[in-house]
N, CA, C and O atoms as a printed pandas DataFrame, in Angstrom:
     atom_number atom_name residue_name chain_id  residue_number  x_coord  y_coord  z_coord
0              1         N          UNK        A               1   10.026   13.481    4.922
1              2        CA          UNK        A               1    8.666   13.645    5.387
2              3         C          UNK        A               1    7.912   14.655    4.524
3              4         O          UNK        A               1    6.696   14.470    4.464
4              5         N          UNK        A               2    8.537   15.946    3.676
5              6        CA          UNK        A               2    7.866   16.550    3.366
6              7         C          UNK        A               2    7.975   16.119    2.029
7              8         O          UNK        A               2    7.241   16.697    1.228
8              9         N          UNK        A               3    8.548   15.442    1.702
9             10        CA          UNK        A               3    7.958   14.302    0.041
10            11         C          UNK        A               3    6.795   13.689    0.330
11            12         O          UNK        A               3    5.895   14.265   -0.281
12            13         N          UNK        A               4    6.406   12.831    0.946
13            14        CA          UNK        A               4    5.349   12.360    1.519
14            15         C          UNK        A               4    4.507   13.363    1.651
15            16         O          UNK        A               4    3.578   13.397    0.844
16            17         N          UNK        A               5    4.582   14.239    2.498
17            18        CA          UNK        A               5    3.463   15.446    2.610
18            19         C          UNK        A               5    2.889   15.645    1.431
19            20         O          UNK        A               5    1.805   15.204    1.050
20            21         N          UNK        A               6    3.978   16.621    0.609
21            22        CA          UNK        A               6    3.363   16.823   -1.040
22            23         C          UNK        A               6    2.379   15.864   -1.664
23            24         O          UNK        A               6    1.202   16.027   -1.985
24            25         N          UNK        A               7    3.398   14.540   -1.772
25            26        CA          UNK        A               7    2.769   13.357   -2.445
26            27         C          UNK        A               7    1.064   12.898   -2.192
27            28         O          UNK        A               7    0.257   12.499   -3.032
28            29         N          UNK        A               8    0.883   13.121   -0.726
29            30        CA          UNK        A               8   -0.471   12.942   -0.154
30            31         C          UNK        A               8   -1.312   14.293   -0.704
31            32         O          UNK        A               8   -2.464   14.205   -1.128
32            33         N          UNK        A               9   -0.610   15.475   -0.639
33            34        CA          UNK        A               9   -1.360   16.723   -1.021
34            35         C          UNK        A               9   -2.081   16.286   -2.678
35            36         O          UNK        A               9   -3.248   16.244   -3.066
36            37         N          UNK        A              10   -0.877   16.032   -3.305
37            38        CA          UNK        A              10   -1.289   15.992   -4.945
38            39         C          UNK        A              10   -2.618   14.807   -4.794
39            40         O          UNK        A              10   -3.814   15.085   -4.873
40            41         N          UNK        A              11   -2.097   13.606   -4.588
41            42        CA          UNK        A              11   -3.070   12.322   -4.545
42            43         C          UNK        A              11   -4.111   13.043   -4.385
43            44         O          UNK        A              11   -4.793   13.132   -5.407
44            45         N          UNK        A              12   -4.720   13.918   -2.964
45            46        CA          UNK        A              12   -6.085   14.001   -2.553
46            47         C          UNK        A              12   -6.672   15.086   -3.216
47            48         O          UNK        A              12   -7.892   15.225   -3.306
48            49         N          UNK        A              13   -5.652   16.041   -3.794
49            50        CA          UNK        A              13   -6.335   17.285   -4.290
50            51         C          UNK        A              13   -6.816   16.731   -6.271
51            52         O          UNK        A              13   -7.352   17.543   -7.025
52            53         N          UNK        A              14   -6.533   15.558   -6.632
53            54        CA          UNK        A              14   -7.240   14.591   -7.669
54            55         C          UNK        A              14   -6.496   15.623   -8.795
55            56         O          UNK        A              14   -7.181   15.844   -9.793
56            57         N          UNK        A              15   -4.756   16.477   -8.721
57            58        CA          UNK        A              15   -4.391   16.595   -9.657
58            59         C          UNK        A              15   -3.989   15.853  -10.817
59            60         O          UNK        A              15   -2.938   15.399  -10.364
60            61         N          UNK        A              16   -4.044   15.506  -11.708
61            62        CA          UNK        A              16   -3.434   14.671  -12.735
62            63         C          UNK        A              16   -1.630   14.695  -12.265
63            64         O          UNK        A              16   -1.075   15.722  -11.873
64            65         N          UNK        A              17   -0.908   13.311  -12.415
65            66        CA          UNK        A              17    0.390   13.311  -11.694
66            67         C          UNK        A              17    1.134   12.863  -12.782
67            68         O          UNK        A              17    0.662   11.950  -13.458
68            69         N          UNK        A              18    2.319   13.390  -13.099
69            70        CA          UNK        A              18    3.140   13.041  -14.138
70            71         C          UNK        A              18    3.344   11.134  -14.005
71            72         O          UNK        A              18    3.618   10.530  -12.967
72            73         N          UNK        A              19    3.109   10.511  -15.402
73            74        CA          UNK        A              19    3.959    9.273  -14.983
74            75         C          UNK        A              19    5.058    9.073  -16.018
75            76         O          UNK        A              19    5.165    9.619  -17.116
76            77         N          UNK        A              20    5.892    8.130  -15.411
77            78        CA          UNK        A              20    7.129    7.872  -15.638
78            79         C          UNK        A              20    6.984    6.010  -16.811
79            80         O          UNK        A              20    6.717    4.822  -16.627
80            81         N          UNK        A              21    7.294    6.750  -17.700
81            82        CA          UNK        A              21    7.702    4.880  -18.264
82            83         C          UNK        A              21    8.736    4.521  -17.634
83            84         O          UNK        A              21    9.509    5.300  -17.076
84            85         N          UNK        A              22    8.834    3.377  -17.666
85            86        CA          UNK        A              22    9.967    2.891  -17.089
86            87         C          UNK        A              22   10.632    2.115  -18.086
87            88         O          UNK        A              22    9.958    1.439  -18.864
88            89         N          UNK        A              23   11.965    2.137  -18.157
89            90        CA          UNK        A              23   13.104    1.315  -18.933
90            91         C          UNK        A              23   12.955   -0.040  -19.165
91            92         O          UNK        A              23   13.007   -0.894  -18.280
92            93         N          UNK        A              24   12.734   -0.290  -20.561
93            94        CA          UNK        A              24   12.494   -1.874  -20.480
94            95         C          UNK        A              24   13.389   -2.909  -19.605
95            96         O          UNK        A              24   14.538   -2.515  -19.403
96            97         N          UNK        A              25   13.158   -3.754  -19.237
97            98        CA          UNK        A              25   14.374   -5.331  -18.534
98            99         C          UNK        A              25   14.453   -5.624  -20.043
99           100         O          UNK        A              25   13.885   -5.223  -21.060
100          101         N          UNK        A              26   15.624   -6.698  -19.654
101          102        CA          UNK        A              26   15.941   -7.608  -20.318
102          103         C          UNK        A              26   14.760   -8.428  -20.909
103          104         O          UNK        A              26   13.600   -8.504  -20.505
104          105         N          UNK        A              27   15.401   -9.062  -22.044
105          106        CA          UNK        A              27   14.121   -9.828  -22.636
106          107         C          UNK        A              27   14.438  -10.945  -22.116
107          108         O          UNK        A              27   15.510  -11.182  -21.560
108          109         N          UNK        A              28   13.394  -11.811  -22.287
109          110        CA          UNK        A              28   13.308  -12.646  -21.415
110          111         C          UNK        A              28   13.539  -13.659  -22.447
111          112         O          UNK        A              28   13.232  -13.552  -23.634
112          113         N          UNK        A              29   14.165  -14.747  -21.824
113          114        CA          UNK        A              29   14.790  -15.964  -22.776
114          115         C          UNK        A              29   13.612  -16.302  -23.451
115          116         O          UNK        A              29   12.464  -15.959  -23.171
116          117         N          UNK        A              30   14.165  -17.285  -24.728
117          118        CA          UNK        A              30   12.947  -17.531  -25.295
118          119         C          UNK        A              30   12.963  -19.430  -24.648
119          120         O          UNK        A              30   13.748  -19.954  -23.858
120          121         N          UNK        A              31   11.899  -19.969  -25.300
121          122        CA          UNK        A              31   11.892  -21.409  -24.595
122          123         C          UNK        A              31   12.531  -22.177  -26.084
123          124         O          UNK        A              31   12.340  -21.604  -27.156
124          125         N          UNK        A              32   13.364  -23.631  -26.031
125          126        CA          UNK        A              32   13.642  -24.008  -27.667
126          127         C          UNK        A              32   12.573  -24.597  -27.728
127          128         O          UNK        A              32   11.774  -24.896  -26.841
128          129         N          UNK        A              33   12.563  -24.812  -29.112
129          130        CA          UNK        A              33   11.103  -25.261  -29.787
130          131         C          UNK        A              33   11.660  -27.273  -29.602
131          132         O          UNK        A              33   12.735  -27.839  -29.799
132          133         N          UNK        A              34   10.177  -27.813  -29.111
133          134        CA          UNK        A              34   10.550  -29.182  -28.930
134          135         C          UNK        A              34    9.769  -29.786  -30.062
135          136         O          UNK        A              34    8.555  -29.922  -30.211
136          137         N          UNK        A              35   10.883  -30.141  -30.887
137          138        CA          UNK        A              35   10.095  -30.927  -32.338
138          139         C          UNK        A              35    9.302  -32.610  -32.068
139          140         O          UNK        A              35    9.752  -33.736  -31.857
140          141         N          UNK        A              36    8.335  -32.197  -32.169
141          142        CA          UNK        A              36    7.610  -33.430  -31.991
142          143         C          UNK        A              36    7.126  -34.166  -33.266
143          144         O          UNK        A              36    6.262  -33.654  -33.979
144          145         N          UNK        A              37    7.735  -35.482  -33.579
145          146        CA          UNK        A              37    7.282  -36.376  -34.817
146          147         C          UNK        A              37    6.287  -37.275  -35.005
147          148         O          UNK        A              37    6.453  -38.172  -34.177
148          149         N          UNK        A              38    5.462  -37.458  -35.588
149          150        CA          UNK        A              38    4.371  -38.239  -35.507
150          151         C          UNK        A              38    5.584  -39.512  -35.884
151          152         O          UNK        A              38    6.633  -39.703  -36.499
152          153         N          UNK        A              39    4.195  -40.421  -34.702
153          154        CA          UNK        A              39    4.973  -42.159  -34.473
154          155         C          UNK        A              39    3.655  -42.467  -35.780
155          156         O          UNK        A              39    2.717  -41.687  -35.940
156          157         N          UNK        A              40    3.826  -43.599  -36.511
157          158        CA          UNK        A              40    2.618  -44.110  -37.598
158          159         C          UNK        A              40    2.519  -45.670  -36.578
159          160         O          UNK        A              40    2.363  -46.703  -37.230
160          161         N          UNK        A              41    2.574  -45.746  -35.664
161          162        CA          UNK        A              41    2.136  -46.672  -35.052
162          163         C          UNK        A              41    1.688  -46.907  -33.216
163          164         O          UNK        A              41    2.320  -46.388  -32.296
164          165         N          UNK        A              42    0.838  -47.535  -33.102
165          166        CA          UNK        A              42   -0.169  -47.150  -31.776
166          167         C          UNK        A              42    0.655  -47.849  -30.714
167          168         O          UNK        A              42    1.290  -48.815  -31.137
168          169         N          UNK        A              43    0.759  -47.618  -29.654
169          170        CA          UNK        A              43    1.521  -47.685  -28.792
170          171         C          UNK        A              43    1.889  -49.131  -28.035
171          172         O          UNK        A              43    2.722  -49.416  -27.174
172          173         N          UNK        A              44    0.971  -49.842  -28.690
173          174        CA          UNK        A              44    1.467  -51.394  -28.498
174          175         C          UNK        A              44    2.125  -51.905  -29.486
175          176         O          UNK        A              44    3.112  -52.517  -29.077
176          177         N          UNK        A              45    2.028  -51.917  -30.401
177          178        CA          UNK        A              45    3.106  -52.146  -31.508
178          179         C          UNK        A              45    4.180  -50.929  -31.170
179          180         O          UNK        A              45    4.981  -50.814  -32.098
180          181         N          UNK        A              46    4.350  -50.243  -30.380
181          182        CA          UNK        A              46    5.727  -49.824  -29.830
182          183         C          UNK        A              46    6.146  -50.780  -29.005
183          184         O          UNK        A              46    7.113  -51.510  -29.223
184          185         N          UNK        A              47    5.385  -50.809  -27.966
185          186        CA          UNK        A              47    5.746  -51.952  -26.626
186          187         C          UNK        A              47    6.113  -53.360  -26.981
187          188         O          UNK        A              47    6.683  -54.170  -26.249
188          189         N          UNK        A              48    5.644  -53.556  -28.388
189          190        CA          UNK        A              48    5.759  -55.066  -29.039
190          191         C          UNK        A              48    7.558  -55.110  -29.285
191          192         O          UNK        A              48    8.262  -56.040  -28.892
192          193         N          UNK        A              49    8.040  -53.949  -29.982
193          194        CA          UNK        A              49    8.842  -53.566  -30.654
194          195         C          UNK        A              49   10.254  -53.880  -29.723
195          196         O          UNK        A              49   11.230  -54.503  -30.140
196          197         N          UNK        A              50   10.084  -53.191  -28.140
197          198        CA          UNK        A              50   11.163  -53.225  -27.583
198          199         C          UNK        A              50   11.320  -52.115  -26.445
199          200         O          UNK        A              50   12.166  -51.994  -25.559
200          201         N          UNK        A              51    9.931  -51.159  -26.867
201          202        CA          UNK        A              51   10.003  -50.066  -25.683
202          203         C          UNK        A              51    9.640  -50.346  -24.719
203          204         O          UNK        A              51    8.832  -51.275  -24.716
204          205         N          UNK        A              52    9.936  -49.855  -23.664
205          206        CA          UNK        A              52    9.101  -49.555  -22.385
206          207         C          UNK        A              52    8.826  -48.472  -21.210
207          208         O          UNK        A              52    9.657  -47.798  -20.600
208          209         N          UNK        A              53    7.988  -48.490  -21.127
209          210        CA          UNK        A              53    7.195  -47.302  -20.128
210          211         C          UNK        A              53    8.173  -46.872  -19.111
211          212         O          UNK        A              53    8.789  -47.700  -18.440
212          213         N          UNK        A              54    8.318  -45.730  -18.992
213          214        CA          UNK        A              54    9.580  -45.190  -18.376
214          215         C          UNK        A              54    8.581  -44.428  -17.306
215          216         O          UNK        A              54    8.892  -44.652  -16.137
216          217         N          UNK        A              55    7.345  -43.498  -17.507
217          218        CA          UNK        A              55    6.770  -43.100  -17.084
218          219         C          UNK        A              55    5.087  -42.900  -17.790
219          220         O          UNK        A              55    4.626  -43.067  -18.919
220          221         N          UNK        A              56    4.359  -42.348  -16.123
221          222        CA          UNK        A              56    2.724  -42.684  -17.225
222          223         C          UNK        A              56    2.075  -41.715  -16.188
223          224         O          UNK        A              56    2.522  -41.973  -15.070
224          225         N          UNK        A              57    1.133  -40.640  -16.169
225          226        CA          UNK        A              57    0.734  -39.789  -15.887
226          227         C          UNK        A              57   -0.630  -39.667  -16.187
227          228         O          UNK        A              57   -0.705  -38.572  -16.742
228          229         N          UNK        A              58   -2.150  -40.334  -16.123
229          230        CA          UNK        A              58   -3.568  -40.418  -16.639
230          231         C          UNK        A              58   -3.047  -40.919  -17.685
231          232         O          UNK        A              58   -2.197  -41.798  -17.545
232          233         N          UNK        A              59   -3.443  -40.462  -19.034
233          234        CA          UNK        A              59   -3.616  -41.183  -20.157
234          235         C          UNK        A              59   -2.438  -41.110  -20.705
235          236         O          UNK        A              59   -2.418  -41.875  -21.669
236          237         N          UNK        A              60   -1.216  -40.445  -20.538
237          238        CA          UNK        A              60   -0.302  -40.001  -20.864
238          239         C          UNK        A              60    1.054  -40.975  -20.963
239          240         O          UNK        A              60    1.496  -41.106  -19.821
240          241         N          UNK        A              61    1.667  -41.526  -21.699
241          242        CA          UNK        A              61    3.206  -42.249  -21.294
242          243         C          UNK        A              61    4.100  -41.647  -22.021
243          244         O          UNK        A              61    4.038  -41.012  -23.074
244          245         N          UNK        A              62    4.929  -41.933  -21.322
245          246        CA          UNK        A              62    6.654  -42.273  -22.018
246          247         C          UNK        A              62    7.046  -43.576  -21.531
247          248         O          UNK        A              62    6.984  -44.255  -20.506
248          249         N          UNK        A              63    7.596  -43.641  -23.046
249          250        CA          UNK        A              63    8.489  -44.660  -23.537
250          251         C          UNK        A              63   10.022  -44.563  -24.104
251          252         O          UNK        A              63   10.493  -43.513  -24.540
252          253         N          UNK        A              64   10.712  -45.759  -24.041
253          254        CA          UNK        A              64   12.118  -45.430  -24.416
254          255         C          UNK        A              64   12.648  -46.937  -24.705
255          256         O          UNK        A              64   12.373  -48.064  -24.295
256          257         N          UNK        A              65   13.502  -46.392  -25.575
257          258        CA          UNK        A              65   14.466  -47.763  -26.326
258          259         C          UNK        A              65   15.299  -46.902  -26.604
259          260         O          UNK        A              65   15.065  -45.743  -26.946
260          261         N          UNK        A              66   16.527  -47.518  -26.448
261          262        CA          UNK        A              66   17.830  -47.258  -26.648
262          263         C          UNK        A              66   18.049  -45.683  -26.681
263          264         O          UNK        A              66   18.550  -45.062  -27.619
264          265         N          UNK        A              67   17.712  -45.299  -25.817
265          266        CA          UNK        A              67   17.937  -43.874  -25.648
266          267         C          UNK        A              67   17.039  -43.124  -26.473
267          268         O          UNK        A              67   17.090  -42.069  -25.840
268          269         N          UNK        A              68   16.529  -42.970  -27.088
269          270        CA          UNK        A              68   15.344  -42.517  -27.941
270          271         C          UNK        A              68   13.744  -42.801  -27.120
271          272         O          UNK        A              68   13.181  -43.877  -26.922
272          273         N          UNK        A              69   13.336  -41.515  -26.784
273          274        CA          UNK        A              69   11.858  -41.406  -25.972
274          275         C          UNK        A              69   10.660  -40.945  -26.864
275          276         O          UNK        A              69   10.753  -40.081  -27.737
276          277         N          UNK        A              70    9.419  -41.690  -26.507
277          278        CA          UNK        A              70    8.255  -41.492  -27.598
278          279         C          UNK        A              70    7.677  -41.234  -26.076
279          280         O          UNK        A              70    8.048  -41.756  -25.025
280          281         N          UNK        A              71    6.338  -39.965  -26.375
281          282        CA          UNK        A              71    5.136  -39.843  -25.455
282          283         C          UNK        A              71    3.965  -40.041  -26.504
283          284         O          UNK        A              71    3.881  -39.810  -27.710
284          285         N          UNK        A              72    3.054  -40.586  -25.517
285          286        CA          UNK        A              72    1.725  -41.198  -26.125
286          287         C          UNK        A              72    0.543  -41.196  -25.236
287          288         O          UNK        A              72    0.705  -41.403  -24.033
288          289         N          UNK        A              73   -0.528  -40.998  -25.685
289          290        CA          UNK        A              73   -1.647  -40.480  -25.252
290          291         C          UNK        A              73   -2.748  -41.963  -25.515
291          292         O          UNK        A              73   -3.010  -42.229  -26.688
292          293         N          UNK        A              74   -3.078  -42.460  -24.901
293          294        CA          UNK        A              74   -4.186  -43.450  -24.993
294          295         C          UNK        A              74   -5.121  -42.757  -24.106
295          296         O          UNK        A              74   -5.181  -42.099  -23.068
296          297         N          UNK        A              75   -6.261  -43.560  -25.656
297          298        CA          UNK        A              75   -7.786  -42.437  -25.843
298          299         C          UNK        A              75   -8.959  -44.152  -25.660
299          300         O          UNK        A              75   -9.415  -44.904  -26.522
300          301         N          UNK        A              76   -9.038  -44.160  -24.470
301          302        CA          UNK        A              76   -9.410  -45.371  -24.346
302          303         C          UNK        A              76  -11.296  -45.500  -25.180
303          304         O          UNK        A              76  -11.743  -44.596  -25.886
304          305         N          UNK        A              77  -11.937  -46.555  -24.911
305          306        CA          UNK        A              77  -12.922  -46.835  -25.649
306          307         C          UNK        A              77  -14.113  -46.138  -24.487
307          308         O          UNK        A              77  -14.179  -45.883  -23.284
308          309         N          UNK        A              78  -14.873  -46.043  -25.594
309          310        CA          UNK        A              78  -16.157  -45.588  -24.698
310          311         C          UNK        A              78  -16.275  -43.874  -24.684
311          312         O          UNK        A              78  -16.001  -43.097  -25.599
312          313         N          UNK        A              79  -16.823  -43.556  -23.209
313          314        CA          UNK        A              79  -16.116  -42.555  -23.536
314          315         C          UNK        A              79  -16.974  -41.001  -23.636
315          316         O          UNK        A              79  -18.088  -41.164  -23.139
316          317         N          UNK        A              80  -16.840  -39.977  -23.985
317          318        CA          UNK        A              80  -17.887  -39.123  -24.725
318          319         C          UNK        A              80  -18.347  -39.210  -25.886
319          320         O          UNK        A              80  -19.480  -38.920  -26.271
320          321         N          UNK        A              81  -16.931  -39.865  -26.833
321          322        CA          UNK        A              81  -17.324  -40.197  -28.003
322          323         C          UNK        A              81  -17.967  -41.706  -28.488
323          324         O          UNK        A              81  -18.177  -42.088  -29.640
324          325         N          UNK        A              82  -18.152  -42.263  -27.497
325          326        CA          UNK        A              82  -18.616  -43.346  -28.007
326          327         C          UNK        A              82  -17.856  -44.497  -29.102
327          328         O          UNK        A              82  -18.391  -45.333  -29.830
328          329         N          UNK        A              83  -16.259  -44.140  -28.875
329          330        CA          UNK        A              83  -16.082  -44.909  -29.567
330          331         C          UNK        A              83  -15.941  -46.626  -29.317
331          332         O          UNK        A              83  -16.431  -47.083  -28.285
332          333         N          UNK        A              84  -15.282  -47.516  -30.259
333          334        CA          UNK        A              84  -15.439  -48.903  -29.765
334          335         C          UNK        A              84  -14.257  -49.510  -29.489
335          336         O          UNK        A              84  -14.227  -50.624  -28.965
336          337         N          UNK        A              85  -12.913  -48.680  -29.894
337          338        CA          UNK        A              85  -11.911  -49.376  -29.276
338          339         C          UNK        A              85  -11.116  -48.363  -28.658
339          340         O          UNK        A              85  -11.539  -47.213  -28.540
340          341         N          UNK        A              86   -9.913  -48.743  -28.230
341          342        CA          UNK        A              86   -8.967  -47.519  -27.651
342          343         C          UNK        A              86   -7.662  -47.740  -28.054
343          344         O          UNK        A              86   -6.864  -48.678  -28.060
344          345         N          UNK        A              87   -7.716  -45.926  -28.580
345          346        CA          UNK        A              87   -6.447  -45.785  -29.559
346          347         C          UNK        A              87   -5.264  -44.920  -28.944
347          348         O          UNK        A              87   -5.371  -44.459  -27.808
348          349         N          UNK        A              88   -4.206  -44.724  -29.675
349          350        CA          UNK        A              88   -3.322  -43.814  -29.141
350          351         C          UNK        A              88   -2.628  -43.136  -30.245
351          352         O          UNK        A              88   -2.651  -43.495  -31.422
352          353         N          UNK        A              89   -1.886  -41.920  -29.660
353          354        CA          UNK        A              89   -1.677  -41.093  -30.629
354          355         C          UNK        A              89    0.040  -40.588  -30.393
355          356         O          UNK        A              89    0.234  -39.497  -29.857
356          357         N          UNK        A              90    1.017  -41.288  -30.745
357          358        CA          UNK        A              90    2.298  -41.004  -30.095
358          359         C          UNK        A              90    3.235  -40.015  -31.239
359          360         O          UNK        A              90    2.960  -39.712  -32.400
360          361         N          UNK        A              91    4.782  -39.564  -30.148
361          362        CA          UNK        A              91    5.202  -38.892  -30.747
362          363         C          UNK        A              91    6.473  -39.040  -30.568
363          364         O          UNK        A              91    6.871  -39.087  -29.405
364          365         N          UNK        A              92    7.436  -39.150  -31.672
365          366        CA          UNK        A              92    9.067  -39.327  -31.083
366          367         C          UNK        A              92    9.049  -37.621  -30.557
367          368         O          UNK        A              92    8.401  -36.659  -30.971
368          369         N          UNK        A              93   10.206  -37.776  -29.319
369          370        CA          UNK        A              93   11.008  -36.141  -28.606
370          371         C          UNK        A              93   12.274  -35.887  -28.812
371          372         O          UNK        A              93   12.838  -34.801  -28.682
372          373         N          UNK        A              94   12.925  -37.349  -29.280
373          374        CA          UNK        A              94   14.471  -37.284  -29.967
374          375         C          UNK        A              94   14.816  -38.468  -31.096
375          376         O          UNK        A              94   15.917  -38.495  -31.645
């Protein structure tokens, strides 16, 4: 109780109060780096190929063949940019 007492005394009387650094933690893991490869082809000539949509999230998919997964982004037509067709922009993950 009379730690507290003090402690309230110093606080209100607006002395300057020693502070303490404190001991770093542990570092914190790092994340691995996920190498992403440009695909040179748009995501139907993947689907032509043999892949298929494993998952799809807004504009977003994955795809997979034989154990090997590509994600791809279709940027449909129109649009803000005004463009005239709709493209995509994929990436092998393994």
């Amino acid at each position: 109780m009379r730690r507290f007492a003090l402690l309230t005394a110093l606080l209100l009387s607006g002395l300057p109060m020693p502070i303490h650094a404190q001991a770093p933690g542990p570092a914190a893991p790092t994340r691995p780096v996920t190498m992403w490869e440009d695909v040179d082809q748009p995501m139907s000539a993947l689907l032509s190929g043999g892949h298929r949509i494993v998952s799809a999230m807004g504009p977003s998919f994955k795809l997979e063949r034989n154990g090997k997964y590509v994600t791809c982004e279709v940027r449909p037509a129109g649009g803000m940019r005004g463009t005239r067709e709709t493209t995509s922009e994929c990436h092998r993950l393994n």
